[in-house]
PDB file of N, CA, C and O in Angstrom:
ATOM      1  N   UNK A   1     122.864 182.635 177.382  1.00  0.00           N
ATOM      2  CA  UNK A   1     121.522 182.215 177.125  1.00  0.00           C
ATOM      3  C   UNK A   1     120.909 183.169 176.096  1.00  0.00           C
ATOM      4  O   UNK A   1     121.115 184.376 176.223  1.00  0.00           O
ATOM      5  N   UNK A   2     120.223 182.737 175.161  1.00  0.00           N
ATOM      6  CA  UNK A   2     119.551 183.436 174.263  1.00  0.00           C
ATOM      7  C   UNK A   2     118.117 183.093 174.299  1.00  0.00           C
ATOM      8  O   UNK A   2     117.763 181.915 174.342  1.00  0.00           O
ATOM      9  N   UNK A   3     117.263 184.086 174.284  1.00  0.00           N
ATOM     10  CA  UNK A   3     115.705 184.274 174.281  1.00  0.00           C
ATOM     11  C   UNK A   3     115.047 184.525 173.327  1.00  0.00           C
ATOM     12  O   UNK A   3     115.129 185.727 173.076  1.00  0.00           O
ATOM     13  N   UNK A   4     114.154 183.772 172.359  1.00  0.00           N
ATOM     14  CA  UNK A   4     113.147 184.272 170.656  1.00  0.00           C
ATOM     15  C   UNK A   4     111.924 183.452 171.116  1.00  0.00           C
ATOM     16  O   UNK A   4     111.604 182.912 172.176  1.00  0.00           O
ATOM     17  N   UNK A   5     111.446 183.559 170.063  1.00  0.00           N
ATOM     18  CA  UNK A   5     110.225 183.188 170.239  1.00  0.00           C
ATOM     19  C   UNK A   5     109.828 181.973 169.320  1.00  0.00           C
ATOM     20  O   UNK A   5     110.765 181.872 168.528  1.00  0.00           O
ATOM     21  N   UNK A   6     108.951 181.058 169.058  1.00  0.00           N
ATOM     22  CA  UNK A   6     108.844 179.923 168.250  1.00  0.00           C
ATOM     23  C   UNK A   6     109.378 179.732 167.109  1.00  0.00           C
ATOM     24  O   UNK A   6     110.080 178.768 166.804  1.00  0.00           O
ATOM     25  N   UNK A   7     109.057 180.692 166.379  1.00  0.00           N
ATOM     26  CA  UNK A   7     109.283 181.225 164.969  1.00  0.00           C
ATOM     27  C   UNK A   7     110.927 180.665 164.453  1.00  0.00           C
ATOM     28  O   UNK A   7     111.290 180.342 163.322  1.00  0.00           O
ATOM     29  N   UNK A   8     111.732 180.696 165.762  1.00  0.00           N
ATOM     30  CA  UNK A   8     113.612 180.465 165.647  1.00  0.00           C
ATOM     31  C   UNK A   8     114.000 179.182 165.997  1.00  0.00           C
ATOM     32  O   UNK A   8     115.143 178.728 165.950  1.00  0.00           O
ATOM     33  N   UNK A   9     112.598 178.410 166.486  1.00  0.00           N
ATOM     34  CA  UNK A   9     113.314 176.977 166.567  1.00  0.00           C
ATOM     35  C   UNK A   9     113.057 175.948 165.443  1.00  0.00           C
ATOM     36  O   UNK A   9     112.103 175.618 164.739  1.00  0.00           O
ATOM     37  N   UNK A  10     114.737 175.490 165.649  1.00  0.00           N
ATOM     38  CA  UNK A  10     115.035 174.413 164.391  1.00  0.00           C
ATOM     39  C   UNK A  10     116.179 173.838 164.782  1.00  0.00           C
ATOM     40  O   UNK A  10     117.141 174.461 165.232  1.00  0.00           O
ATOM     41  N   UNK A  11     116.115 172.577 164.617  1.00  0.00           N
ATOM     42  CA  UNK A  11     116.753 171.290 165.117  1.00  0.00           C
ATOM     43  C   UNK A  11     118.411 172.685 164.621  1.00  0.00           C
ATOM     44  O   UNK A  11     118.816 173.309 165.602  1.00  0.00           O
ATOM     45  N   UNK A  12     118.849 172.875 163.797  1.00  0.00           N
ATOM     46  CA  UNK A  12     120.066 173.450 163.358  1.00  0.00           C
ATOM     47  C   UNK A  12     120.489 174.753 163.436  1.00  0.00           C
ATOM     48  O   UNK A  12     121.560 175.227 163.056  1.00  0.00           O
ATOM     49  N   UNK A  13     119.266 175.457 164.125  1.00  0.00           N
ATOM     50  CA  UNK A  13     119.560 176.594 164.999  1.00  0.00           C
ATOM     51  C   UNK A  13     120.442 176.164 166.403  1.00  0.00           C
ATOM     52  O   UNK A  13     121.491 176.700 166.762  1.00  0.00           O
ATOM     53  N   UNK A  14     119.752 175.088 167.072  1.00  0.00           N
ATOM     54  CA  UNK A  14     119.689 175.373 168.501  1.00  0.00           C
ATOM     55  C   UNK A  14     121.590 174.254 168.734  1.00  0.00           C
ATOM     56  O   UNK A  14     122.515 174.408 169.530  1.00  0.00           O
ATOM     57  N   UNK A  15     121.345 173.150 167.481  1.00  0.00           N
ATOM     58  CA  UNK A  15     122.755 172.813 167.412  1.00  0.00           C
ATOM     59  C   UNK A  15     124.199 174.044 167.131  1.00  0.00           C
ATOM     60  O   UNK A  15     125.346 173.979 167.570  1.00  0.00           O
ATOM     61  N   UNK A  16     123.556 175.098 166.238  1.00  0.00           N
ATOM     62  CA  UNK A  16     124.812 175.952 166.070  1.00  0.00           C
ATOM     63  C   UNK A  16     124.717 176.892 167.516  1.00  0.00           C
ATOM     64  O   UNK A  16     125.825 177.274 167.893  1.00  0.00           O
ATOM     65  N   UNK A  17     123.778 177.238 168.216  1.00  0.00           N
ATOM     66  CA  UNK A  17     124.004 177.657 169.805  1.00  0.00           C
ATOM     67  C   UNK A  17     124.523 177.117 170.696  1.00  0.00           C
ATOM     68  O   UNK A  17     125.105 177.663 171.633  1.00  0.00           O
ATOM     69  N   UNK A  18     124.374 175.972 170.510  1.00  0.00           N
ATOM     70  CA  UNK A  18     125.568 175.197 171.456  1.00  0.00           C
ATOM     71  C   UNK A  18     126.690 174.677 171.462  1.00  0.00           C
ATOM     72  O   UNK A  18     127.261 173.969 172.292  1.00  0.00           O
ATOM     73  N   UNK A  19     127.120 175.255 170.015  1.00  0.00           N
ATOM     74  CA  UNK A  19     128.190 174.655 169.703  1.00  0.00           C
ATOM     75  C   UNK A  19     128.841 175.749 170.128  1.00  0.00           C
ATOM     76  O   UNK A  19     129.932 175.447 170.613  1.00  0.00           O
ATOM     77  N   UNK A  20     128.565 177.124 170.143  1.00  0.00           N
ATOM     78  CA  UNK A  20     128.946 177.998 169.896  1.00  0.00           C
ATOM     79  C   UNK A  20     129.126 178.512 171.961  1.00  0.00           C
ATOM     80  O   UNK A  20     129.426 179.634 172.370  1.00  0.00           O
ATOM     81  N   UNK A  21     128.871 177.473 172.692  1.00  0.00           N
ATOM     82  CA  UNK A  21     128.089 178.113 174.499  1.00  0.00           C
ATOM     83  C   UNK A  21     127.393 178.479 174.846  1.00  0.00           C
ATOM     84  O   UNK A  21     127.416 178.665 176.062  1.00  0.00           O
ATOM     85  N   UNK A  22     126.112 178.914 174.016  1.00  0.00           N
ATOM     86  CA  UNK A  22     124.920 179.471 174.187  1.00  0.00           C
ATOM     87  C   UNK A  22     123.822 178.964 174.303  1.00  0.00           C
ATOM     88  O   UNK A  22     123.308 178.367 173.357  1.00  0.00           O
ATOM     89  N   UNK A  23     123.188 179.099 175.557  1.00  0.00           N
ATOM     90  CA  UNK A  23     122.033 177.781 175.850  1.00  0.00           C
ATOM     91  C   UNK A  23     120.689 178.356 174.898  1.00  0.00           C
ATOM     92  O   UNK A  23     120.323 179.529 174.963  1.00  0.00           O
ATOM     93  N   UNK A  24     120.139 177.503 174.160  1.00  0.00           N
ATOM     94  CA  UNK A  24     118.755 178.379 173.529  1.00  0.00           C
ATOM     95  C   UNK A  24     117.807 178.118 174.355  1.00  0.00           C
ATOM     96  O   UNK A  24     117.711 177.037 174.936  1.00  0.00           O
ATOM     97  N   UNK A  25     117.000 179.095 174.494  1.00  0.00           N
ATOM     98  CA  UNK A  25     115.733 179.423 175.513  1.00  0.00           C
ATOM     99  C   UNK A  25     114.388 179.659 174.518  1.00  0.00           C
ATOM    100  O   UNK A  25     113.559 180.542 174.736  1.00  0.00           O
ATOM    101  N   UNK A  26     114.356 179.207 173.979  1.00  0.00           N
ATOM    102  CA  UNK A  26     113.319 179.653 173.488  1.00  0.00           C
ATOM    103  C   UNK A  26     112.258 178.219 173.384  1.00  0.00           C
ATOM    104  O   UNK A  26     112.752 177.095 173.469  1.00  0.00           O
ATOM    105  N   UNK A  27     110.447 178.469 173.152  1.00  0.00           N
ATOM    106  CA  UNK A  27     110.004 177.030 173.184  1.00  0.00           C
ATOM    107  C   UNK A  27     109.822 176.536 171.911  1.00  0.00           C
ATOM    108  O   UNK A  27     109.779 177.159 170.850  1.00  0.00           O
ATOM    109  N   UNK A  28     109.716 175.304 172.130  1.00  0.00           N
ATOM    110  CA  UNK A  28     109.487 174.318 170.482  1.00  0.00           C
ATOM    111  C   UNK A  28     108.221 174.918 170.254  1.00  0.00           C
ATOM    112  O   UNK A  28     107.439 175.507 171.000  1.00  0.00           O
ATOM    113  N   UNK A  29     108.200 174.585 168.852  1.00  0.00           N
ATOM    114  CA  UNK A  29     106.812 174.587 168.180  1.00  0.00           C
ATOM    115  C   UNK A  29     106.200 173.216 168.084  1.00  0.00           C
ATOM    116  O   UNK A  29     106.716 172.117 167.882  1.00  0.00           O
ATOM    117  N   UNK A  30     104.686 173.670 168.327  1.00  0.00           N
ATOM    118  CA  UNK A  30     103.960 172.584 168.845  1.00  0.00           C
ATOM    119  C   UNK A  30     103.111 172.253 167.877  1.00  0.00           C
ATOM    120  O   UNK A  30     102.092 172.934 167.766  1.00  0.00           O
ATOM    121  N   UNK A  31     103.342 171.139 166.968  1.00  0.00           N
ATOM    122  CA  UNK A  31     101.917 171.010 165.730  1.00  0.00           C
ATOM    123  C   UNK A  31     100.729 170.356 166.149  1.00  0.00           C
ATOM    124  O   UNK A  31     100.722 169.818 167.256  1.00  0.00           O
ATOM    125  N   UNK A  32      99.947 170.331 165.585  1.00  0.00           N
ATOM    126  CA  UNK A  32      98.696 170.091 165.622  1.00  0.00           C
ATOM    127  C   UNK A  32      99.048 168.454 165.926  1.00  0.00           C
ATOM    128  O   UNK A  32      98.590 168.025 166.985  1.00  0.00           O
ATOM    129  N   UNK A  33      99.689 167.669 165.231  1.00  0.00           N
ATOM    130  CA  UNK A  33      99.179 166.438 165.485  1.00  0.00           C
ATOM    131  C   UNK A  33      99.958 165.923 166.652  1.00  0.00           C
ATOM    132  O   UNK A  33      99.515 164.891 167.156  1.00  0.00           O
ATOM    133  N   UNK A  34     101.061 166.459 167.190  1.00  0.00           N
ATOM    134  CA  UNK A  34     101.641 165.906 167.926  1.00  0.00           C
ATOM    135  C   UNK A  34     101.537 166.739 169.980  1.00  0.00           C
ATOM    136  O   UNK A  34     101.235 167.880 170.331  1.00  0.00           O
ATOM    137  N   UNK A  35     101.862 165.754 170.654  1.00  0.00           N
ATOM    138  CA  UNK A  35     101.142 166.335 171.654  1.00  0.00           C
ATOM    139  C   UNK A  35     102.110 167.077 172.522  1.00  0.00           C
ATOM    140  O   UNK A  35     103.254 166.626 172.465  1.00  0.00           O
ATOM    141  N   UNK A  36     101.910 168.232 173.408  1.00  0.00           N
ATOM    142  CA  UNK A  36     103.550 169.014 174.369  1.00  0.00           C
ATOM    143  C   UNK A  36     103.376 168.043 175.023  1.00  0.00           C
ATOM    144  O   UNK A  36     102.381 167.485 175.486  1.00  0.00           O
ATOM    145  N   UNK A  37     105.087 167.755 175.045  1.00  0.00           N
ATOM    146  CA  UNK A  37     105.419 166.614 175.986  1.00  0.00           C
ATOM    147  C   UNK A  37     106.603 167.268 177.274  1.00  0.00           C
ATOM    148  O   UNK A  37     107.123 168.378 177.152  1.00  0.00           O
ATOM    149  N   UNK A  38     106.808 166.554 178.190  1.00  0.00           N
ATOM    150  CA  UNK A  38     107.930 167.594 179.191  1.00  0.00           C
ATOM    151  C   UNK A  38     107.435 168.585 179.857  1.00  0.00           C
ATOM    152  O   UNK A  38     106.279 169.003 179.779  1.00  0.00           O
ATOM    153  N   UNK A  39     108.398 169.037 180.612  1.00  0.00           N
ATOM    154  CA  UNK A  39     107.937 170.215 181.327  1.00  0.00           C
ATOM    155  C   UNK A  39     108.226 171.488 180.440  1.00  0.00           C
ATOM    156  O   UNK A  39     109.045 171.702 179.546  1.00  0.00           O
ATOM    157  N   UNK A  40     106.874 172.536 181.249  1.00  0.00           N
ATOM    158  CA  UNK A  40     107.571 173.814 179.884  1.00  0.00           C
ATOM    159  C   UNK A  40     108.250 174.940 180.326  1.00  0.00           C
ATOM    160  O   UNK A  40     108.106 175.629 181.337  1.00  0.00           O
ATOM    161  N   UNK A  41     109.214 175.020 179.145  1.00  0.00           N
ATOM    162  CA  UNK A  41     110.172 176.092 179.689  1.00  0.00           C
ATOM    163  C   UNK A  41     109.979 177.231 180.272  1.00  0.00           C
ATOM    164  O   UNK A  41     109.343 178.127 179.718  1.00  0.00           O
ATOM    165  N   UNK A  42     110.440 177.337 181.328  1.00  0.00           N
ATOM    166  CA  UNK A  42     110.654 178.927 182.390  1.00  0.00           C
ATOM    167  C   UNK A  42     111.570 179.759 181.584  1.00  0.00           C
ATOM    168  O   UNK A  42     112.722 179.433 181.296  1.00  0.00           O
ATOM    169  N   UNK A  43     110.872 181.063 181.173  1.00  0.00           N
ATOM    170  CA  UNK A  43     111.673 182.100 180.709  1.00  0.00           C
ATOM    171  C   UNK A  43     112.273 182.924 181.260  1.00  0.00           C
ATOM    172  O   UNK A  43     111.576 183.751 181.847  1.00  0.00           O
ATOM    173  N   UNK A  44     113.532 183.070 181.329  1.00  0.00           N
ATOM    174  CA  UNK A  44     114.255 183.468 182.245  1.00  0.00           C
ATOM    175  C   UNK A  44     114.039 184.888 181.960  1.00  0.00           C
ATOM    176  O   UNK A  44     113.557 185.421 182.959  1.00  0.00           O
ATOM    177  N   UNK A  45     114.232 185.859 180.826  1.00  0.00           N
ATOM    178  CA  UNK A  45     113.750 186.926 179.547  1.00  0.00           C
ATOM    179  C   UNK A  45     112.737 187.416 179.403  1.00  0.00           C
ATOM    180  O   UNK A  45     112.426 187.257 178.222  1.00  0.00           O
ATOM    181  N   UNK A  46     111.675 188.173 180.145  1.00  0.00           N
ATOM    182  CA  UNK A  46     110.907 188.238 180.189  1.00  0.00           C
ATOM    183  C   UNK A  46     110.707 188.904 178.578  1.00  0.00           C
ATOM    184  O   UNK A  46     111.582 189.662 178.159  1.00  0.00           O
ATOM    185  N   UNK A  47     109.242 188.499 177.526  1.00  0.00           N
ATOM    186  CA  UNK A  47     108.853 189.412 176.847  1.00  0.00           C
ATOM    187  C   UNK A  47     109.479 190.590 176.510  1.00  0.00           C
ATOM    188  O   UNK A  47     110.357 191.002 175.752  1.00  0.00           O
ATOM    189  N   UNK A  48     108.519 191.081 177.556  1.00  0.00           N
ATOM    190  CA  UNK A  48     108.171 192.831 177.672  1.00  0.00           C
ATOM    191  C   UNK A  48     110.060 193.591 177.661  1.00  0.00           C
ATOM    192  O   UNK A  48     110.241 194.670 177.097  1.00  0.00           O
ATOM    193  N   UNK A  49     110.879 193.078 178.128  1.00  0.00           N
ATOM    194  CA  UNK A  49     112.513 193.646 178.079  1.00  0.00           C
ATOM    195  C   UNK A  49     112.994 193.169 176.434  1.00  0.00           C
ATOM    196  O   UNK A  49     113.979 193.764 175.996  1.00  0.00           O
ATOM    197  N   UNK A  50     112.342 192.137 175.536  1.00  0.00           N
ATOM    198  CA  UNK A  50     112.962 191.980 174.641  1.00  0.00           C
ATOM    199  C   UNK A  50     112.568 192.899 173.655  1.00  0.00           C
ATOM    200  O   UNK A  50     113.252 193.409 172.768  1.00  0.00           O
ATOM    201  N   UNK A  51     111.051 193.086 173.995  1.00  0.00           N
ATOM    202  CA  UNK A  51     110.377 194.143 173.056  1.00  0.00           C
ATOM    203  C   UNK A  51     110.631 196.061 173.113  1.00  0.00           C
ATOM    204  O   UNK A  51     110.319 196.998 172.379  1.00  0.00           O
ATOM    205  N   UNK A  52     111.631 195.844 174.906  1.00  0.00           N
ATOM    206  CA  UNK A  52     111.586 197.204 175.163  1.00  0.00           C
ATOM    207  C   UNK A  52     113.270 197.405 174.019  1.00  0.00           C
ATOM    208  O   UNK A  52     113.679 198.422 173.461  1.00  0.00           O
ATOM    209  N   UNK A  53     113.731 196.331 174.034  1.00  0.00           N
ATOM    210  CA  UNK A  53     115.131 196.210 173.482  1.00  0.00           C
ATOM    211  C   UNK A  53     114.583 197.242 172.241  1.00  0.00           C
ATOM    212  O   UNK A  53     114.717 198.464 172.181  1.00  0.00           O
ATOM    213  N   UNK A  54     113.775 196.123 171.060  1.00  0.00           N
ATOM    214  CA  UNK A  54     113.201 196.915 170.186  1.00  0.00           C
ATOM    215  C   UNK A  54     113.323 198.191 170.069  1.00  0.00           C
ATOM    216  O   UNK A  54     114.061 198.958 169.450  1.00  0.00           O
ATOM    217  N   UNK A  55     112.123 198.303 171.057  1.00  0.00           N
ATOM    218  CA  UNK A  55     111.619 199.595 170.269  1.00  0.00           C
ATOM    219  C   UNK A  55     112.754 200.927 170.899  1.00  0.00           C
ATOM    220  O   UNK A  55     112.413 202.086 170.664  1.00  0.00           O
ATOM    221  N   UNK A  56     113.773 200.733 171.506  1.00  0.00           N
ATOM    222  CA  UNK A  56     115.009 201.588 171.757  1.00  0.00           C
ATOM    223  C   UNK A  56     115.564 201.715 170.688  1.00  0.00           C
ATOM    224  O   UNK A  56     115.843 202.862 170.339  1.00  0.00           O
ATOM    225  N   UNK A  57     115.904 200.597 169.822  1.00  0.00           N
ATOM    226  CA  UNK A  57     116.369 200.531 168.866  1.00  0.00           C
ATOM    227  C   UNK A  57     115.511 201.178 167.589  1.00  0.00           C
ATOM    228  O   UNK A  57     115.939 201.676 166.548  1.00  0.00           O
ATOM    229  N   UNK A  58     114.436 201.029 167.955  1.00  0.00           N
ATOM    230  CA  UNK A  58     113.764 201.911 166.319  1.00  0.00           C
ATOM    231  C   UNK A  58     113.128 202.831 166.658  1.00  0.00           C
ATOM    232  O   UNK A  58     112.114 203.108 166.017  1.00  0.00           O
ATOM    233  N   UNK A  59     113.549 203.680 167.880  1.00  0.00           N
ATOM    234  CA  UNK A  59     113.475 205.197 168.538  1.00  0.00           C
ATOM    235  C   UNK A  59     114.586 205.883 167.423  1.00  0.00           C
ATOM    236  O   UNK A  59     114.378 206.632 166.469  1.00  0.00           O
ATOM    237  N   UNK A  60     116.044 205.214 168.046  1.00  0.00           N
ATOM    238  CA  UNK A  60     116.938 206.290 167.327  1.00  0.00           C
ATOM    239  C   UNK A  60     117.644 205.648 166.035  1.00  0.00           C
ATOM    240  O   UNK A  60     118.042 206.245 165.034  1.00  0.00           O
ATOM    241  N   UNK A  61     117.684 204.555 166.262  1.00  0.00           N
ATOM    242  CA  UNK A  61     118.552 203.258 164.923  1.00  0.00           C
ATOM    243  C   UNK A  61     117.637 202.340 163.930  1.00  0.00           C
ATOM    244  O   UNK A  61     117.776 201.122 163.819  1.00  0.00           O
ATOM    245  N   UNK A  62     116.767 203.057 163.292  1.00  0.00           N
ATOM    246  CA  UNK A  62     115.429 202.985 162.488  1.00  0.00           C
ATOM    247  C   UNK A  62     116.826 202.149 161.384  1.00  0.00           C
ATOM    248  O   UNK A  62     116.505 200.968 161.251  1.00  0.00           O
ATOM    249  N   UNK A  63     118.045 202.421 160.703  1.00  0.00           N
ATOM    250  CA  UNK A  63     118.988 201.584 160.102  1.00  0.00           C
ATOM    251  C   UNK A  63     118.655 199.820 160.715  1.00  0.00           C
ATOM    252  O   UNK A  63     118.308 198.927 159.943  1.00  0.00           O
ATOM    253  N   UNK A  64     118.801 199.670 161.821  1.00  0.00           N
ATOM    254  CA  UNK A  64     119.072 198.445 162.437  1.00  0.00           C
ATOM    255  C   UNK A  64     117.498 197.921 162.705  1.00  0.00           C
ATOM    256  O   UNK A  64     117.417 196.860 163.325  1.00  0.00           O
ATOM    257  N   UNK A  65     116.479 198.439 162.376  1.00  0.00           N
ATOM    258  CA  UNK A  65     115.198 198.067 162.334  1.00  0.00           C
ATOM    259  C   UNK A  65     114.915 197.241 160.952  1.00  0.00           C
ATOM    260  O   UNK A  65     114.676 196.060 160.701  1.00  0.00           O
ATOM    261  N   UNK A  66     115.014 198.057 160.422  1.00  0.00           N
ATOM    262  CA  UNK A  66     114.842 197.932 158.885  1.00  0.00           C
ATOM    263  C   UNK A  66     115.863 196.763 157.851  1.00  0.00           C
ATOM    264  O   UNK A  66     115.589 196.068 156.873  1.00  0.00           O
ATOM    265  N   UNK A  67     117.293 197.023 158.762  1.00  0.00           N
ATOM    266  CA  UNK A  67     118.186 195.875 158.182  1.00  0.00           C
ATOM    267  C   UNK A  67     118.052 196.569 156.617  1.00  0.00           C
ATOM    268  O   UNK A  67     117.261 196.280 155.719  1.00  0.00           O
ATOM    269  N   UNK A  68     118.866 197.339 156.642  1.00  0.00           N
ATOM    270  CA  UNK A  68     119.174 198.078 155.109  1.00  0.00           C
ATOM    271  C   UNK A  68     120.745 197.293 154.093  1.00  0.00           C
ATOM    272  O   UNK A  68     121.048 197.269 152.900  1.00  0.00           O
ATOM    273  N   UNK A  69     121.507 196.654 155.626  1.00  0.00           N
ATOM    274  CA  UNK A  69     122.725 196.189 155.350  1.00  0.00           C
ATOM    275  C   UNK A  69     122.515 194.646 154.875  1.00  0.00           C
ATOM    276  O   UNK A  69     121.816 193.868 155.523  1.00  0.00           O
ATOM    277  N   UNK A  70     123.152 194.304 153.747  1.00  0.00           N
ATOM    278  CA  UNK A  70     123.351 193.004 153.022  1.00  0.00           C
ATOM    279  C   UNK A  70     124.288 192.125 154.226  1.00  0.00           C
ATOM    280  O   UNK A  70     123.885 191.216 154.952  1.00  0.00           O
ATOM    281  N   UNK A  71     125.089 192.479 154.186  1.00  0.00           N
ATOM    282  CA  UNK A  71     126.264 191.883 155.067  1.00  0.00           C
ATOM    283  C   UNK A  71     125.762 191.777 156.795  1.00  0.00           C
ATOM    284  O   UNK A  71     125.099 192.497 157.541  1.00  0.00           O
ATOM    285  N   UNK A  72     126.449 190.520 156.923  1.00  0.00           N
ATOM    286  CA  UNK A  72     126.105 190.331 158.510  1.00  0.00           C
ATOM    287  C   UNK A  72     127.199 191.272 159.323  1.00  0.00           C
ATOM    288  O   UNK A  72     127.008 191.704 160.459  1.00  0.00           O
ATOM    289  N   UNK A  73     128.259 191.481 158.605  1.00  0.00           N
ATOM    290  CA  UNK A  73     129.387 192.154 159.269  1.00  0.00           C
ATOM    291  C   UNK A  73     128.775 193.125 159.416  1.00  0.00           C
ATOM    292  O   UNK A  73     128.313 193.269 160.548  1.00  0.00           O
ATOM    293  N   UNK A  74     128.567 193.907 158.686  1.00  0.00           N
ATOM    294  CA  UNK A  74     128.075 195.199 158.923  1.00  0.00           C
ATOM    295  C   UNK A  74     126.926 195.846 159.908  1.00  0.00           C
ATOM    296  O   UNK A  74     126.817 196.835 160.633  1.00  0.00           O
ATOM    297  N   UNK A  75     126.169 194.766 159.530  1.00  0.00           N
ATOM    298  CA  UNK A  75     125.236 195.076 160.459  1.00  0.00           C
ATOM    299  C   UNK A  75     125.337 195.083 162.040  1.00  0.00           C
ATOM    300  O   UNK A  75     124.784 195.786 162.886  1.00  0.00           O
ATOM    301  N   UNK A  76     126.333 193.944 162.135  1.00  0.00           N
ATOM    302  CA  UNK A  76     126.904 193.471 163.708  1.00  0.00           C
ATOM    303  C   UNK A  76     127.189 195.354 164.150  1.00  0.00           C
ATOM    304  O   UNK A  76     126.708 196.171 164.935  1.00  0.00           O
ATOM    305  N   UNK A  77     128.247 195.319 163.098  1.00  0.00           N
ATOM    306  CA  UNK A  77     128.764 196.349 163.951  1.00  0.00           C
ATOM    307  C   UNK A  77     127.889 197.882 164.138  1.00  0.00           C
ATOM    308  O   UNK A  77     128.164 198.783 164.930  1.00  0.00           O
ATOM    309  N   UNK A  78     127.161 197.853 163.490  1.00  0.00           N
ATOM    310  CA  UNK A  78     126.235 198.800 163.476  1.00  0.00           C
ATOM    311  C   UNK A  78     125.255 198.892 165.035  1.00  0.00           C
ATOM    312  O   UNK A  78     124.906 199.823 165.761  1.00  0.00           O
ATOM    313  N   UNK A  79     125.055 197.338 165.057  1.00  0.00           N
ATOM    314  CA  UNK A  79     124.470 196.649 166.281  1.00  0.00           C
ATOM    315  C   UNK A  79     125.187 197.414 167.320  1.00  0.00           C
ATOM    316  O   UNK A  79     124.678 198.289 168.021  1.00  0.00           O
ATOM    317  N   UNK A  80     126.483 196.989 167.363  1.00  0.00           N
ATOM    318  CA  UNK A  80     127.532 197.243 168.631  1.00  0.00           C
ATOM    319  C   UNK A  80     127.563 198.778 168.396  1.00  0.00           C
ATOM    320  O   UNK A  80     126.533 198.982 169.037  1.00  0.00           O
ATOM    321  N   UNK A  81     127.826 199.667 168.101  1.00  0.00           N
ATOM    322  CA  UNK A  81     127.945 200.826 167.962  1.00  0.00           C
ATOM    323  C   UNK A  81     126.661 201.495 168.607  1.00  0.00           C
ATOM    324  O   UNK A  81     126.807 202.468 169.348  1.00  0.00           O
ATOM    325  N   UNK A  82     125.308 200.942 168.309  1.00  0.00           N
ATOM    326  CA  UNK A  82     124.359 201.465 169.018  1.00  0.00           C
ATOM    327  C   UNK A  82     124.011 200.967 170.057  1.00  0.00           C
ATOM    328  O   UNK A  82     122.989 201.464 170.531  1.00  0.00           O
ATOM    329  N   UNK A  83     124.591 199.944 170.764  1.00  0.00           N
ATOM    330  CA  UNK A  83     124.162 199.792 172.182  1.00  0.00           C
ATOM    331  C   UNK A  83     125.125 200.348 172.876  1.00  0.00           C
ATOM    332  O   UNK A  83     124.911 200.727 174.028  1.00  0.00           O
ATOM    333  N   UNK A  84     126.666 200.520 172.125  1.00  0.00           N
ATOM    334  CA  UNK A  84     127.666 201.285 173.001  1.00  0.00           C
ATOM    335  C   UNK A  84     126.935 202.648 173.227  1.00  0.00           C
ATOM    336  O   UNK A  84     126.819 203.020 174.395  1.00  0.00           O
ATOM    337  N   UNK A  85     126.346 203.561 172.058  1.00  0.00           N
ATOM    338  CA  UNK A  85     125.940 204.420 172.391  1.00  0.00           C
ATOM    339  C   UNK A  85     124.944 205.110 173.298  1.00  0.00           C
ATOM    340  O   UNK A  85     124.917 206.288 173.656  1.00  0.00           O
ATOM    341  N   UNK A  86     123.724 203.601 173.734  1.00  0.00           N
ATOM    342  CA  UNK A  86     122.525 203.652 174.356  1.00  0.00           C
ATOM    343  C   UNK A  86     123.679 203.608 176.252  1.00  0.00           C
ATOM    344  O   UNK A  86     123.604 204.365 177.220  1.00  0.00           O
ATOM    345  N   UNK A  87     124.353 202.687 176.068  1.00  0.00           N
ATOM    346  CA  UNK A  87     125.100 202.329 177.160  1.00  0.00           C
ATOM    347  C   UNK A  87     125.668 203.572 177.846  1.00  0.00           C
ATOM    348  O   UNK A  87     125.752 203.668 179.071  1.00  0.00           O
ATOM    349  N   UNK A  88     126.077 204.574 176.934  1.00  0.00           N
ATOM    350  CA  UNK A  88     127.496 206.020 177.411  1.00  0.00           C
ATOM    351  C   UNK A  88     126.449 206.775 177.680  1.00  0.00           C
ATOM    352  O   UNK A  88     126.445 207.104 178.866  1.00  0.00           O
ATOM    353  N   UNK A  89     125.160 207.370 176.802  1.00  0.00           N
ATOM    354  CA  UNK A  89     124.085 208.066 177.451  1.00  0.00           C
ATOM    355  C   UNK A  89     123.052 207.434 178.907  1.00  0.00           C
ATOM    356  O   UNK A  89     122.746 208.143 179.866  1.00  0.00           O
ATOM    357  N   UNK A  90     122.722 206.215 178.768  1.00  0.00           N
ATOM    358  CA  UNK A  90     122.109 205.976 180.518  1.00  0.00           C
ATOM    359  C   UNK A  90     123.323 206.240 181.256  1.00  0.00           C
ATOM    360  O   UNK A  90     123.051 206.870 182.278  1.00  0.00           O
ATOM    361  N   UNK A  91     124.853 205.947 181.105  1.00  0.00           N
ATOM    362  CA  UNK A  91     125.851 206.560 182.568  1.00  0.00           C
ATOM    363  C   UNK A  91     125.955 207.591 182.517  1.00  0.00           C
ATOM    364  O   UNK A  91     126.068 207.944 183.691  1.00  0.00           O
ATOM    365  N   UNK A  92     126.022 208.760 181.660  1.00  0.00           N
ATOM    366  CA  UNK A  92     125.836 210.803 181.603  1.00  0.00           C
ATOM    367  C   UNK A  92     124.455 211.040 182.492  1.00  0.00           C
ATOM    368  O   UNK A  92     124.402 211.722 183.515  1.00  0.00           O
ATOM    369  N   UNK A  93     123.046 210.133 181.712  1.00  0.00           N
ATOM    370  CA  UNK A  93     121.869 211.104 182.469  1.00  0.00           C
ATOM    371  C   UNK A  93     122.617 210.267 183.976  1.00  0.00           C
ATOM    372  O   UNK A  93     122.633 210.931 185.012  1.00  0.00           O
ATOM    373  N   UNK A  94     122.999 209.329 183.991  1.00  0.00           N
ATOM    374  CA  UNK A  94     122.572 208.474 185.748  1.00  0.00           C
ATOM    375  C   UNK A  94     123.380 209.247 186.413  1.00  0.00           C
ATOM    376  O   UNK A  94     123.051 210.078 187.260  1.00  0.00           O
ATOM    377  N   UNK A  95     125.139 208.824 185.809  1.00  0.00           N
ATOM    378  CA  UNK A  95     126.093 209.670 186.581  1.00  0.00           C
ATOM    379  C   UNK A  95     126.007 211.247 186.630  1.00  0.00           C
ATOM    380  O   UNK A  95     126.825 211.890 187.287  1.00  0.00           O
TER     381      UNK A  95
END
């Protein structure tokens, strides 16, 4: 499941998430002329954990804030490298 905010929905976003196994969570955007229809989505994601994600990330990896990298490769792994690292320091202070 993946969690964003309005701003990420598009008929060809939410098709390449599911193509891919990934349910999108996030809500439609609602225009002016047309009316919310359905029930509205329960966020499983709260906010406040996506934003704490953040700002962990532009505590020590101000690189991965900023998106300095052209390449998606790169950046991925830049990604993975700093949550491995956030991951090995909470088990040292816990353990």
């Amino acid at each position: 499941m993946l969690a964003a905010d309005k701003g990420y929905d598009s008929h060809e976003k939410r098709e390449q998430l599911r193509k891919r196994g990934i349910r999108p969570q996030f809500p439609k955007r609602v225009y002016k002329s047309k009316k919310h229809r359905g029930r509205p989505i329960k966020s499983d994601t709260p906010r406040f954990q996506q934003e704490r994600c953040f700002s962990w990330f532009q505590r020590k990896y101000r690189r991965l804030v900023v998106r300095w990298e052209r390449q998606s490769l790169v950046f991925d792994g830049f990604l993975t490298l700093a949550t491995i690292h956030m991951w090995i320091t909470k088990i040292i202070l816990v353990g």
